[in-house]
N, CA, C and O atoms as a GROMACS GRO file, in nm:
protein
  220
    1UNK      N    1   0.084  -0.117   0.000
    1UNK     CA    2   0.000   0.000   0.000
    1UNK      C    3   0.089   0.124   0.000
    1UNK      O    4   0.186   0.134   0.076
    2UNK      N    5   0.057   0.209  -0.079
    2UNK     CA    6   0.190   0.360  -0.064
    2UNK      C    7   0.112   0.458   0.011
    2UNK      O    8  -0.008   0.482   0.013
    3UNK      N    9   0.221   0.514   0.080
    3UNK     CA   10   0.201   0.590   0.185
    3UNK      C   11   0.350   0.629   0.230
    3UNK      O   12   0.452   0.587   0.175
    4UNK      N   13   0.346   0.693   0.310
    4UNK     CA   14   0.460   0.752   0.415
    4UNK      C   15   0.545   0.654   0.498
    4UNK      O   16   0.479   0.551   0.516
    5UNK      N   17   0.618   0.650   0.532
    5UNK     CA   18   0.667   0.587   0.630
    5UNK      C   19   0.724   0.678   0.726
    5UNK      O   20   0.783   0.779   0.688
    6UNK      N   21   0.705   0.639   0.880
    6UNK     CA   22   0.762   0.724   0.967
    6UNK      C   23   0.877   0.676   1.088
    6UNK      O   24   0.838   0.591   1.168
    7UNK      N   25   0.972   0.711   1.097
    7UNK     CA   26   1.012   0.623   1.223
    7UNK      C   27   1.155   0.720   1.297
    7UNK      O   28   1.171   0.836   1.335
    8UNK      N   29   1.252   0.576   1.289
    8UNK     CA   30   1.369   0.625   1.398
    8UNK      C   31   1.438   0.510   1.364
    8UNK      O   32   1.396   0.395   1.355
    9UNK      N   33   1.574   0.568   1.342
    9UNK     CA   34   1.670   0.485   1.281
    9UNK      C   35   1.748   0.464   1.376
    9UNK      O   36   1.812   0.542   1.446
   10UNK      N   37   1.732   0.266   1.374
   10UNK     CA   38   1.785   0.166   1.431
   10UNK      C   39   1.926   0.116   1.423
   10UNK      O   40   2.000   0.072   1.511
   11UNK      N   41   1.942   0.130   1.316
   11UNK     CA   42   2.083   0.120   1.256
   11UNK      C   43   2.156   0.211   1.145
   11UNK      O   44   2.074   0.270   1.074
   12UNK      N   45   2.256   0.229   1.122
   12UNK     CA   46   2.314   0.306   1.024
   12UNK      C   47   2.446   0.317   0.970
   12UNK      O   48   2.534   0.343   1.052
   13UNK      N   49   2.477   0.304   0.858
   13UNK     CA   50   2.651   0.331   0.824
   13UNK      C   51   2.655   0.445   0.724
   13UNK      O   52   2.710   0.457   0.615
   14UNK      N   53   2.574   0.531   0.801
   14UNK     CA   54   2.536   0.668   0.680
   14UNK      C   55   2.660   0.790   0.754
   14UNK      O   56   2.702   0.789   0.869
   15UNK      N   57   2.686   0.863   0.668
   15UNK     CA   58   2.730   1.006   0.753
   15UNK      C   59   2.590   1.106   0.767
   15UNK      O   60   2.595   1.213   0.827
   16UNK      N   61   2.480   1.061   0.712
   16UNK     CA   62   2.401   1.160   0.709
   16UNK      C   63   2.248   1.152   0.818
   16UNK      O   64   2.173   1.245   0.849
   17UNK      N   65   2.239   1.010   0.855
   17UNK     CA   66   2.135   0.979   0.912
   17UNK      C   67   2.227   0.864   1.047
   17UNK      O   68   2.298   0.769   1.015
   18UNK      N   69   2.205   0.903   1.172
   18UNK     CA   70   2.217   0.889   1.275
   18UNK      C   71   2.140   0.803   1.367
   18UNK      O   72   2.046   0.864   1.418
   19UNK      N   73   2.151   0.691   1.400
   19UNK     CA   74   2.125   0.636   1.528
   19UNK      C   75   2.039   0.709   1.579
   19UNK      O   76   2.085   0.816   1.619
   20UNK      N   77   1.863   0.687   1.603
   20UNK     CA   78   1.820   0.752   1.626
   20UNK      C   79   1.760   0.903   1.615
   20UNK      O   80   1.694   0.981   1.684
   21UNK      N   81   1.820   0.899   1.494
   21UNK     CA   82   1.736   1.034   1.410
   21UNK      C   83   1.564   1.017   1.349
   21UNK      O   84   1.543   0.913   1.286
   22UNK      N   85   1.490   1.079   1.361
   22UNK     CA   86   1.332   1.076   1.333
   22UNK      C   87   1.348   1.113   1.170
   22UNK      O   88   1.392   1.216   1.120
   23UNK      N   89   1.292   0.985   1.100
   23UNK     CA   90   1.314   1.020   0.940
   23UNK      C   91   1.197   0.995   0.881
   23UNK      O   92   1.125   0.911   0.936
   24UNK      N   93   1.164   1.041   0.791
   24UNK     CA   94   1.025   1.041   0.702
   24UNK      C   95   1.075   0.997   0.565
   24UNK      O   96   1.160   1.056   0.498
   25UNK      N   97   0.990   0.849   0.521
   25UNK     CA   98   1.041   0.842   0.392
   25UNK      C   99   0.879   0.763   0.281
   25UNK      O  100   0.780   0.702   0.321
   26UNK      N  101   0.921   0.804   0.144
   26UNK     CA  102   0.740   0.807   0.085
   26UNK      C  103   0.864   0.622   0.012
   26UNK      O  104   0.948   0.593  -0.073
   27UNK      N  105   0.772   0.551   0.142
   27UNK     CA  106   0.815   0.396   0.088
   27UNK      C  107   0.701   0.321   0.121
   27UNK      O  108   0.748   0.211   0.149
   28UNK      N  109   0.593   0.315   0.132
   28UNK     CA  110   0.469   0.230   0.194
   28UNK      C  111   0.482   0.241   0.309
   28UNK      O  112   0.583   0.292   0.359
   29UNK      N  113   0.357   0.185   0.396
   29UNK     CA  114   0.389   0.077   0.531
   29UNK      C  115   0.447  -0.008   0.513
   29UNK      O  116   0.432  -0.101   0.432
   30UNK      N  117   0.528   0.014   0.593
   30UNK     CA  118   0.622  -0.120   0.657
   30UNK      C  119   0.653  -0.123   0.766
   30UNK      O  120   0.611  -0.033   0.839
   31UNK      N  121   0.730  -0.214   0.815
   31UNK     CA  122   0.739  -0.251   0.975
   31UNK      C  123   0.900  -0.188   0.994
   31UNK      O  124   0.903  -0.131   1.103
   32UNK      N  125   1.031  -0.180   0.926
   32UNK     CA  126   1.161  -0.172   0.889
   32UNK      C  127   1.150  -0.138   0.755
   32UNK      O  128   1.066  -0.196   0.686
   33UNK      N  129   1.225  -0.053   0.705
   33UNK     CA  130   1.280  -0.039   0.576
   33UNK      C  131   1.451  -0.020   0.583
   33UNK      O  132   1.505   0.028   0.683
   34UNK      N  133   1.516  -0.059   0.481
   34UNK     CA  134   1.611  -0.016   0.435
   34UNK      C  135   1.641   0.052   0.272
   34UNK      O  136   1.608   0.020   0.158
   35UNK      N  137   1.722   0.161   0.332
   35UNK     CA  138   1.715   0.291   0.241
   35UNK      C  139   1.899   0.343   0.230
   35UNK      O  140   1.982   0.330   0.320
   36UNK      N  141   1.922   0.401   0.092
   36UNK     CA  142   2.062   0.441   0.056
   36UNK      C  143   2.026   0.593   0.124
   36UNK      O  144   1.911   0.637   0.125
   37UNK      N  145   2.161   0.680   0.188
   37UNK     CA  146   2.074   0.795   0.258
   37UNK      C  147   2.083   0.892   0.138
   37UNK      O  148   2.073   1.011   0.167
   38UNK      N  149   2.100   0.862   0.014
   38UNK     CA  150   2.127   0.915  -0.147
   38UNK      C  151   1.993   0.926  -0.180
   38UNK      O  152   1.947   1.002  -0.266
   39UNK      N  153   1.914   0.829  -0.093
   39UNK     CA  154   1.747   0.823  -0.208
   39UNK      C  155   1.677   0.947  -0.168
   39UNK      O  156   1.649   0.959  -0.048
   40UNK      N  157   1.643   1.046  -0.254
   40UNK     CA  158   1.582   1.172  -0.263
   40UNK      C  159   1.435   1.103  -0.142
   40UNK      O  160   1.378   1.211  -0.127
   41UNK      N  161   1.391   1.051  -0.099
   41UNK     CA  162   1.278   1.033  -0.083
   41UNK      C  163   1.253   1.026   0.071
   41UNK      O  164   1.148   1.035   0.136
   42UNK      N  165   1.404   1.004   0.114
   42UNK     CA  166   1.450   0.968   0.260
   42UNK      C  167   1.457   1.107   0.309
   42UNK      O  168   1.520   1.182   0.233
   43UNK      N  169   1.407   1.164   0.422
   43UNK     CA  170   1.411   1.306   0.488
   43UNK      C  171   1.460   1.326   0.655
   43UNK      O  172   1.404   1.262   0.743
   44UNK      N  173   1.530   1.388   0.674
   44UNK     CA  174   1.529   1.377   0.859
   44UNK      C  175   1.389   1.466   0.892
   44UNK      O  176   1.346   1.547   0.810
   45UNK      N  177   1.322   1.440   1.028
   45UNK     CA  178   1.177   1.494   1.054
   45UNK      C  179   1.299   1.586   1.139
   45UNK      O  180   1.400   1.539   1.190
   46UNK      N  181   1.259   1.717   1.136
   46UNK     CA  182   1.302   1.833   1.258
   46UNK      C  183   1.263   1.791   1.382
   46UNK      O  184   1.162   1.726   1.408
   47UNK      N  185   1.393   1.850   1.497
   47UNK     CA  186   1.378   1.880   1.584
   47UNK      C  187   1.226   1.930   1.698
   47UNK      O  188   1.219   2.036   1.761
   48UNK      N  189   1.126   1.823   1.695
   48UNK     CA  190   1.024   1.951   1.775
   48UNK      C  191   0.971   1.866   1.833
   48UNK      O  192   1.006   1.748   1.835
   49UNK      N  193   0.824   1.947   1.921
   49UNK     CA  194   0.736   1.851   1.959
   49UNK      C  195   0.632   1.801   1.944
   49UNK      O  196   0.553   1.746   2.022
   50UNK      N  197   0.629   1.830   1.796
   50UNK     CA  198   0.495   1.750   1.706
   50UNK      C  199   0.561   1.605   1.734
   50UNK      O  200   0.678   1.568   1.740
   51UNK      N  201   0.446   1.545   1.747
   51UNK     CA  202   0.450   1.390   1.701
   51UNK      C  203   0.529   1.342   1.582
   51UNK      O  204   0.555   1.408   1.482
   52UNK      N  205   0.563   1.223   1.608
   52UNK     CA  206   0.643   1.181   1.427
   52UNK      C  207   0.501   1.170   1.391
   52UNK      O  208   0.484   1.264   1.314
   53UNK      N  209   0.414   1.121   1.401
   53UNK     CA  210   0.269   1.064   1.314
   53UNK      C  211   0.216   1.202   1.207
   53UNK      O  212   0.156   1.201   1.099
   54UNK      N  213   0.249   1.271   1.259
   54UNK     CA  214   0.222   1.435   1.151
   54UNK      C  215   0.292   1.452   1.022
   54UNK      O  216   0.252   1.523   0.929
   55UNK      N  217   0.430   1.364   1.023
   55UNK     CA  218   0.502   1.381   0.962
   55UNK      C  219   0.454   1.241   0.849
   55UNK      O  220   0.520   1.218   0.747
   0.00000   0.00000   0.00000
């Protein structure tokens, strides 16, 4: 099904996405994804205190 994906990264060998950084990416639902941090589609969510679910 396509949609958003929302989460917090579990693992990483990126320089750009961090252990625990809040990322938004347009890949379906899924439970885990893995993503190049190159794919235009992959985003870090800002710093705040909106919910990730907004994002």
């Amino acid at each position: 099904m396509t949609g958003e994906t929302a989460g917090i990264v579990i693992k990483s060998n990126s320089k750009l996405f961090n252990i625990g950084d809040k990322v938004c990416a347009h890949k379906g639902w899924q439970t885990f994804i893995k993503s190049k941090d190159t794919d235009p589609a992959i985003f870090k969510v800002p710093d705040s205190n909106i919910g990730l679910s907004v994002f």
